[in-house]
BADRENSE-224701 format. One record per residue (C-alpha): residue number from 1; residue in three letters; chain; x negated, z, y negated. Coordinates in pm, 1 decimal, decimal comma. Layout:
N
     n   res   chain         c1         c3         c2
   NUM   Ala       A          X          Z          Y
...
% end
This chain:
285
     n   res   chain         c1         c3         c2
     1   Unk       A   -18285,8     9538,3   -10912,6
     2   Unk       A   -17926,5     9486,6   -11053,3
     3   Unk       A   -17876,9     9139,3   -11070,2
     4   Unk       A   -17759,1     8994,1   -11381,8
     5   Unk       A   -17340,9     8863,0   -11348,6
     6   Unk       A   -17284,2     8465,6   -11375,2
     7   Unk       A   -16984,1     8479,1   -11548,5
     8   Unk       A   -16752,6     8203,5   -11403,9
     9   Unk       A   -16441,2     8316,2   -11655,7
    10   Unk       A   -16670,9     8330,6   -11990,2
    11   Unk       A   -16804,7     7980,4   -11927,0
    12   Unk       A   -16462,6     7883,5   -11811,6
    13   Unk       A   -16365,8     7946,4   -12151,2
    14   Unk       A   -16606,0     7769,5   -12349,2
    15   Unk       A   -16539,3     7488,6   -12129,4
    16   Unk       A   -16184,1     7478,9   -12197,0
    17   Unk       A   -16203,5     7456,2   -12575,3
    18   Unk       A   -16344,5     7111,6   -12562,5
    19   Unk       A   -16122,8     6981,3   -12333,4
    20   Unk       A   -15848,0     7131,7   -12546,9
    21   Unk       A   -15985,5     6904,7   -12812,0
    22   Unk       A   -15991,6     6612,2   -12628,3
    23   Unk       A   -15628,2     6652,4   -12462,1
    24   Unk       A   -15503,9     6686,0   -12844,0
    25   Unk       A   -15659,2     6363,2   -12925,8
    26   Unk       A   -15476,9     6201,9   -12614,6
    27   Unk       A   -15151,9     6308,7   -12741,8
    28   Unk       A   -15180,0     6162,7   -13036,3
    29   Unk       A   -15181,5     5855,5   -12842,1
    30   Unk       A   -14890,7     5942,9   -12618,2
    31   Unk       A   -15065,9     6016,2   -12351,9
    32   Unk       A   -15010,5     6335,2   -12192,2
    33   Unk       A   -15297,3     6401,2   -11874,5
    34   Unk       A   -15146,4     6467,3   -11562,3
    35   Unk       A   -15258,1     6576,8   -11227,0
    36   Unk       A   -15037,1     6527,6   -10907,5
    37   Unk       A   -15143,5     6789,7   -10626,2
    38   Unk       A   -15052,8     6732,1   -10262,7
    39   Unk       A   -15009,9     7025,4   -10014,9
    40   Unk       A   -14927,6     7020,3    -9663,9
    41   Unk       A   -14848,5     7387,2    -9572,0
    42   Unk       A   -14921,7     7702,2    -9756,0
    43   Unk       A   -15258,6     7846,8    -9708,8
    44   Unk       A   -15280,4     8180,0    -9945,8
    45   Unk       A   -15609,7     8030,5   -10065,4
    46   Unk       A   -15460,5     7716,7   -10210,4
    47   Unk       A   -15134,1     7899,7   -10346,4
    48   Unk       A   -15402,9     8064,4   -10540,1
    49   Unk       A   -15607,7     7773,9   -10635,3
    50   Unk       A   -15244,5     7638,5   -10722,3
    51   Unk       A   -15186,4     7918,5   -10967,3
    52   Unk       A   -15490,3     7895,0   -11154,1
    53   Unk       A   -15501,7     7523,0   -11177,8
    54   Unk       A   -15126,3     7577,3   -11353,3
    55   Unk       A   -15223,3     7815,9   -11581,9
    56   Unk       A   -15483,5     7614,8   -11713,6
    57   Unk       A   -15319,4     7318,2   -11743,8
    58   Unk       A   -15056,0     7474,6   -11956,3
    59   Unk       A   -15322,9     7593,8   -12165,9
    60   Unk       A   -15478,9     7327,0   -12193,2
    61   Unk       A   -15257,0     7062,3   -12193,8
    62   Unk       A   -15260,8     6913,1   -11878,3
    63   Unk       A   -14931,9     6837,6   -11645,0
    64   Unk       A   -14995,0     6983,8   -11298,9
    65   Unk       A   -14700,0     6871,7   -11094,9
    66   Unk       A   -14701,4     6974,0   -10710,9
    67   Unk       A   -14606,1     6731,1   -10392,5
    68   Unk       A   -14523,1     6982,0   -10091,2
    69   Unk       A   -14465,8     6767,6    -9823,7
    70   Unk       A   -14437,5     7040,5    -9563,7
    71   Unk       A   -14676,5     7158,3    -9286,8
    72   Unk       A   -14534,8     6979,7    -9047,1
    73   Unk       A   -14602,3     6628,8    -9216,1
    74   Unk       A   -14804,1     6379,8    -8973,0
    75   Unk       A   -15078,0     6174,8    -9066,6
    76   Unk       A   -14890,9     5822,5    -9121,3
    77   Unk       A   -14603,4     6041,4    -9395,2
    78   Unk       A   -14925,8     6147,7    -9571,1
    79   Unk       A   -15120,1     5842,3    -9589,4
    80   Unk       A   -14831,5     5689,0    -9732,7
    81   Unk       A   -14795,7     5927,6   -10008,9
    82   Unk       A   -15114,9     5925,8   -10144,0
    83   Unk       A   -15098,9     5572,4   -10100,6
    84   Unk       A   -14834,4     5550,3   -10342,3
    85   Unk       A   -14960,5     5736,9   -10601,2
    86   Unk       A   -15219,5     5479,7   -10688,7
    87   Unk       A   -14927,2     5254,0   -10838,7
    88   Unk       A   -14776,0     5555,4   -11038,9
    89   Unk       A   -14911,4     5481,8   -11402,1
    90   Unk       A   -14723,0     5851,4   -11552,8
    91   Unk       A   -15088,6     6002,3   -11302,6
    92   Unk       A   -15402,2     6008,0   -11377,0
    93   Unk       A   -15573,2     6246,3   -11073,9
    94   Unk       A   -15437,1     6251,3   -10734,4
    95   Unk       A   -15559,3     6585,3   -10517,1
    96   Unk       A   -15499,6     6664,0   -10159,9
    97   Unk       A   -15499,9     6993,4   -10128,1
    98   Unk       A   -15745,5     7139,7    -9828,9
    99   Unk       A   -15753,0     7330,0    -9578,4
   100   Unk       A   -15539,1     7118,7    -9401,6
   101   Unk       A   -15325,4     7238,4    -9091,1
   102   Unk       A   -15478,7     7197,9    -8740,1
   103   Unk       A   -15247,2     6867,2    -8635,4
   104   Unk       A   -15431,1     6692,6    -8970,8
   105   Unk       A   -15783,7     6576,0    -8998,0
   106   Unk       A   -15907,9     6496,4    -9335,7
   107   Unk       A   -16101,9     6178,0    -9147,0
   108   Unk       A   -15799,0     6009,6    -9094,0
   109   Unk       A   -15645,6     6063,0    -9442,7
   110   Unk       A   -15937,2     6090,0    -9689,6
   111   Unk       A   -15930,9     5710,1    -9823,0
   112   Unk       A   -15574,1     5713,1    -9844,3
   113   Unk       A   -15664,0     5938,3   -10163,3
   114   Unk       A   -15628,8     5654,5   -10455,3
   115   Unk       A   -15984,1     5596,0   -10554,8
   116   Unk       A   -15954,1     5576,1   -10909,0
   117   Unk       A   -15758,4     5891,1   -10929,0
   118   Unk       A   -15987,8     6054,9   -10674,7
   119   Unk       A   -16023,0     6354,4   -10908,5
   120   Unk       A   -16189,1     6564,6   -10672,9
   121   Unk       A   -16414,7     6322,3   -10481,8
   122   Unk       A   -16251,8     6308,6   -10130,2
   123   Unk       A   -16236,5     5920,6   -10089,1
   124   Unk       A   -16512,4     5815,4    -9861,0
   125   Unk       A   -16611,8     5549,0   -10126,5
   126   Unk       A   -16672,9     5809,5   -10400,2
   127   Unk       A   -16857,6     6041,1   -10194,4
   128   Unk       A   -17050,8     5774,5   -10079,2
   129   Unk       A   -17109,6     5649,7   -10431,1
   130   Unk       A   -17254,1     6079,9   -10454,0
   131   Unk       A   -17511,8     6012,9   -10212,4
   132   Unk       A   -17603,1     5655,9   -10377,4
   133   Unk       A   -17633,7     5888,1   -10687,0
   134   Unk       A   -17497,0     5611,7   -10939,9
   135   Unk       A   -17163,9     5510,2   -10974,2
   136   Unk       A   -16979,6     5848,4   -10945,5
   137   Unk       A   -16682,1     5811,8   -11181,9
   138   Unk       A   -16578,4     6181,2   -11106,3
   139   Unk       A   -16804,2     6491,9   -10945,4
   140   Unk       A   -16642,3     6702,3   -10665,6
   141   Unk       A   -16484,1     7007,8   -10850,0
   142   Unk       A   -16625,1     7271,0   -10670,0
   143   Unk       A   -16962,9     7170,3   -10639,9
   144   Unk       A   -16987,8     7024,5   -10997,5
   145   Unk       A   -16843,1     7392,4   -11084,8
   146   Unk       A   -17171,8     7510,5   -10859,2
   147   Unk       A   -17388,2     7298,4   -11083,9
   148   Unk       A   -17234,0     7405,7   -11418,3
   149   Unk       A   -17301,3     7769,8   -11340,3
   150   Unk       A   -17664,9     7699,4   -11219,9
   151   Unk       A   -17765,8     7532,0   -11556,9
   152   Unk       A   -17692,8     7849,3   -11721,3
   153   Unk       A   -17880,2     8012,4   -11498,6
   154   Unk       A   -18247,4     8130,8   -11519,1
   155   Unk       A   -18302,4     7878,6   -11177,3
   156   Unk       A   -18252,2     7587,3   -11433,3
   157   Unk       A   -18385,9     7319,9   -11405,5
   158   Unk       A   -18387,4     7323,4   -11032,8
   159   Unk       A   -18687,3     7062,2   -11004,3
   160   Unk       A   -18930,7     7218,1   -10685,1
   161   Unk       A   -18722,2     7503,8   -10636,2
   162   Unk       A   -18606,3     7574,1   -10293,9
   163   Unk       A   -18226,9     7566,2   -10255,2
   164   Unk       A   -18058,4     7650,6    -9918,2
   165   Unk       A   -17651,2     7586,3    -9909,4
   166   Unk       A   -17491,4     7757,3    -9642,5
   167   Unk       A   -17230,1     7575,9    -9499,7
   168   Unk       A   -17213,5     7188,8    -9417,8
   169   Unk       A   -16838,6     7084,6    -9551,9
   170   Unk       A   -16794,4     6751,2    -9713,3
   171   Unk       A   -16579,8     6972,8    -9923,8
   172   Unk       A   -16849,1     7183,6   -10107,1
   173   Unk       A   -17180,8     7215,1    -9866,9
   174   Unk       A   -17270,8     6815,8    -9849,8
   175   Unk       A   -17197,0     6694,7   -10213,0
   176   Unk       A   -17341,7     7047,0   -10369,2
   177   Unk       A   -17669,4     6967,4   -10123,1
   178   Unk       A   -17652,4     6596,1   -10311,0
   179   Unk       A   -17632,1     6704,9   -10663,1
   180   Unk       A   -17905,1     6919,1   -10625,9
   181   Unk       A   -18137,4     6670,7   -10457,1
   182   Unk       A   -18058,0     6461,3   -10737,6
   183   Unk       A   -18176,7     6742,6   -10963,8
   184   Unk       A   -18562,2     6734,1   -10767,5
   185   Unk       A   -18439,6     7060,4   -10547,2
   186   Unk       A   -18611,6     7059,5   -10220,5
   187   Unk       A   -18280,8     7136,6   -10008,5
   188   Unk       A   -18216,3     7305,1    -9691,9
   189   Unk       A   -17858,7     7270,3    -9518,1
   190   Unk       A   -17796,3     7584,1    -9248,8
   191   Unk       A   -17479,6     7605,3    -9058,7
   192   Unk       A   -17327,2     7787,3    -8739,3
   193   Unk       A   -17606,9     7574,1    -8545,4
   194   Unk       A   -17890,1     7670,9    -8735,5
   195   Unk       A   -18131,6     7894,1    -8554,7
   196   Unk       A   -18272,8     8187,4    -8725,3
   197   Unk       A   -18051,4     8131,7    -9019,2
   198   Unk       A   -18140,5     8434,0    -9192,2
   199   Unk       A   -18488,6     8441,3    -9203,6
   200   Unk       A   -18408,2     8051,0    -9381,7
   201   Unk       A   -18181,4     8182,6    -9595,5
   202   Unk       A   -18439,8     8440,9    -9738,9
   203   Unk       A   -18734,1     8192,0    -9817,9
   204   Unk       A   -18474,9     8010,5   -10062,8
   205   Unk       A   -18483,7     8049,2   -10487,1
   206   Unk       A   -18138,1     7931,1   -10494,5
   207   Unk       A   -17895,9     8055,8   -10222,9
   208   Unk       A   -17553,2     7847,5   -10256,0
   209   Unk       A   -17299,5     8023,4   -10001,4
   210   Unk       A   -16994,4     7816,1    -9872,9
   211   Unk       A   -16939,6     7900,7    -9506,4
   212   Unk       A   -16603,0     8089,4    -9526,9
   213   Unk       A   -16660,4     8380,8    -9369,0
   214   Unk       A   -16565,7     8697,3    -9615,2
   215   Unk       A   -16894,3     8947,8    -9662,9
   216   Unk       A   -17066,1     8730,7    -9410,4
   217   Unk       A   -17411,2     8738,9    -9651,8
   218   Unk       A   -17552,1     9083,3    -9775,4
   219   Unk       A   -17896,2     9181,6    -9912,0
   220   Unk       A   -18073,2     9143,9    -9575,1
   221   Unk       A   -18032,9     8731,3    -9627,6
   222   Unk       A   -18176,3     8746,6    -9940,5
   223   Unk       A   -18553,2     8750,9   -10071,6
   224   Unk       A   -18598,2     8989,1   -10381,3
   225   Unk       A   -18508,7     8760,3   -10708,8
   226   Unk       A   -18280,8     8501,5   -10565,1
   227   Unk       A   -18014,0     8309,0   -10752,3
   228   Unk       A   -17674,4     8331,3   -10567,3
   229   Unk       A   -17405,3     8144,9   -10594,3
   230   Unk       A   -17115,2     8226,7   -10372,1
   231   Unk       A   -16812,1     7948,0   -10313,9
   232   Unk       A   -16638,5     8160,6   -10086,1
   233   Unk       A   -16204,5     8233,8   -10079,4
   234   Unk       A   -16104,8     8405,9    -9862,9
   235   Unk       A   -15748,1     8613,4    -9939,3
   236   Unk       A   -15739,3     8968,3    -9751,9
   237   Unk       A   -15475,3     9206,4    -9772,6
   238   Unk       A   -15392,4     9038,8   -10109,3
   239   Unk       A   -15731,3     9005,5   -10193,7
   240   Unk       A   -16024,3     8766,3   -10304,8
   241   Unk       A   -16273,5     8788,3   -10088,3
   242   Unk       A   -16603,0     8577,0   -10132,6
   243   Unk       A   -16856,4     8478,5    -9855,1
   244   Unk       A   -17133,5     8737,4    -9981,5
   245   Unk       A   -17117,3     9097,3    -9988,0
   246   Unk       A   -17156,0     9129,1   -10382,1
   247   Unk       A   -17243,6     9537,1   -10391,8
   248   Unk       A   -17528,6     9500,2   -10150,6
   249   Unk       A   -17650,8     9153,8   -10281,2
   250   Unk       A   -17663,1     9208,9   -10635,1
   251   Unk       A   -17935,0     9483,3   -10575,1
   252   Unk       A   -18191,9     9222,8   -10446,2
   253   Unk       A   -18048,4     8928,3   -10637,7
   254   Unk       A   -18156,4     8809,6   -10981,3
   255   Unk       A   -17854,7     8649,7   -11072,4
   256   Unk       A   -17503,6     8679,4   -10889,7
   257   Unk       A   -17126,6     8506,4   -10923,8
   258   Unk       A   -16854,6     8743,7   -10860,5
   259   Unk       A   -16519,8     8660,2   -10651,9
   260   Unk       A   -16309,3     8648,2   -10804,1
   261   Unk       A   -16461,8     8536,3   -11151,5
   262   Unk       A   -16755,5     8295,9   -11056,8
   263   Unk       A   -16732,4     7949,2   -10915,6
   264   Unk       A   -16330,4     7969,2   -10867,3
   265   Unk       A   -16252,3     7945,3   -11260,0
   266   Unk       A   -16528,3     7719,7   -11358,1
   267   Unk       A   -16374,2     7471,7   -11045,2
   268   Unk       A   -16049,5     7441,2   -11243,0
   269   Unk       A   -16231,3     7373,7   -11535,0
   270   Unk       A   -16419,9     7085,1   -11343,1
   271   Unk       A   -16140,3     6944,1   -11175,2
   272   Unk       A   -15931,4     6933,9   -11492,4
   273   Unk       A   -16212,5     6788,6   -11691,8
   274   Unk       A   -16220,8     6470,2   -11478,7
   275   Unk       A   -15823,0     6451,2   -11490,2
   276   Unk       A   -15872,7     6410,4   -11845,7
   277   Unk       A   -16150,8     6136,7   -11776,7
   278   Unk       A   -15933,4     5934,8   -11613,8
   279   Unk       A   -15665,5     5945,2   -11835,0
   280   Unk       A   -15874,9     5817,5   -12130,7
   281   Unk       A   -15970,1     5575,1   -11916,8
   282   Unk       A   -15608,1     5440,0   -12002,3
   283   Unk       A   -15726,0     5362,3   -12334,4
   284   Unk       A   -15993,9     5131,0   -12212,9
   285   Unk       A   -15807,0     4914,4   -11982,0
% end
């Protein structure tokens, strides 16, 4: 079997036109959409992230501006920050970029994020208002790229399929496990804890990979037919790497994403698409 590609850059595209459209009609109004990024430190993952968010905002017609506060800013510095931005009318989506160095936990920052600029779903109220499943003003990039990608794939609609997401991250593994529940999946969540994790892994349909380990899931995981979807970033020797080993999966697979050029471009589609939400939410107030 050679697994048909999910192409992350293709839908990417057709994504973008529509928010092209709707960026136009916002500047028509004088309002120009702009999304404030906050890094602590440089990890080569999120310099890349960084990159491709920029290029598509120019494209698009979205501001990405960039807050490096350093890596050695301490939890109180960065609270305050993000605290601030909630009062800044010129933004409309407020991101803190992750990972975050070792001194910083994300507990002890994450509602600091302003909650109606919570872009990318890090505020404990929005992710809470995930697992309510009503409410959500704005999906979680990353897993609402996930979800994007699996519509167009032949395990749409996910309704009694069997979906196992590898990895248990409030970041990607817990709200991708929620939006697929709320699709009628039956889920399974594996991490480094889980026993037997492989012979899990390969009773799945859907096989969602997000543990951040490069190559760490080859064809062995895998039952014949599978629909894989790997979230992985991992930069080596320049490099993207993703979390499954793509030449030896694709020959069990049904359907793959690449890495580069599956979940990461759809994500910045995602992310920018609720930055635009929010600022026609200006309109309405």
């Amino acid at each position: 079997m050679d697994a048909r590609i999910l192409d992350g850059r293709a839908l990417a595209t057709e994504l973008r036109d529509g928010l092209t459209a709707r960026t136009t009609a916002l500047a028509e109004r004088g309002i120009e959409p702009h999304l404030r990024v906050v890094m602590v430190g440089e990890d080569e993952s999120s310099l890349a992230y960084l990159r491709g968010m920029r290029s598509l905002g120019a494209k698009i017609g979205v501001r990405v501006s960039v807050d490096d506060l350093g890596h050695a800013c301490d939890v109180a510095t960065l609270r305050a920050h993000l605290i601030a931005l909630d009062t800044d009318n010129d933004v409309h989506g407020v991101i803190l970029q992750q990972p975050l160095p070792r001194h910083l936990s994300i507990r002890d920052i994450a509602d600091a994020v302003p909650e109606r600029k919570d872009v990318d779903g890090t505020n404990p109220l929005n992710q809470g208002r995930l697992a309510f499943a009503t409410g959500t003003r704005f999906v979680p990039a990353t897993p609402g790229a996930v979800m994007l990608i699996l519509e167009r794939s032949g395990a749409w609609p996910l309704r009694g399929k069997d979906v196992i997401v590898v990895g248990r991250s409030s970041v990607v593994g817990l709200p991708v496990a929620l939006l697929a529940l709320a699709q009628h999946a039956t889920i399974t969540v594996v991490h480094s804890a889980t026993a037997e994790i492989r012979t899990r892994v390969r009773a799945a349909d859907v096989v969602i990979v997000a543990m951040g380990k490069p190559h760490a899931v080859d064809a062995s995981w895998l039952k014949t037919g599978a629909v894989v979807i790997d979230v992985g970033t991992t930069v080596i020797d320049g490099k993207l790497r993703g979390d499954v080993d793509f030449e030896s999966a694709r020959t069990v697979a049904s359907e793959i994403t690449p890495v580069p050029g599956g979940v990461g471009p759809v994500t910045n589609v995602a992310l920018m698409r609720n930055v635009v939400t929010s600022a026609e939410a200006v309109i309405l107030v």
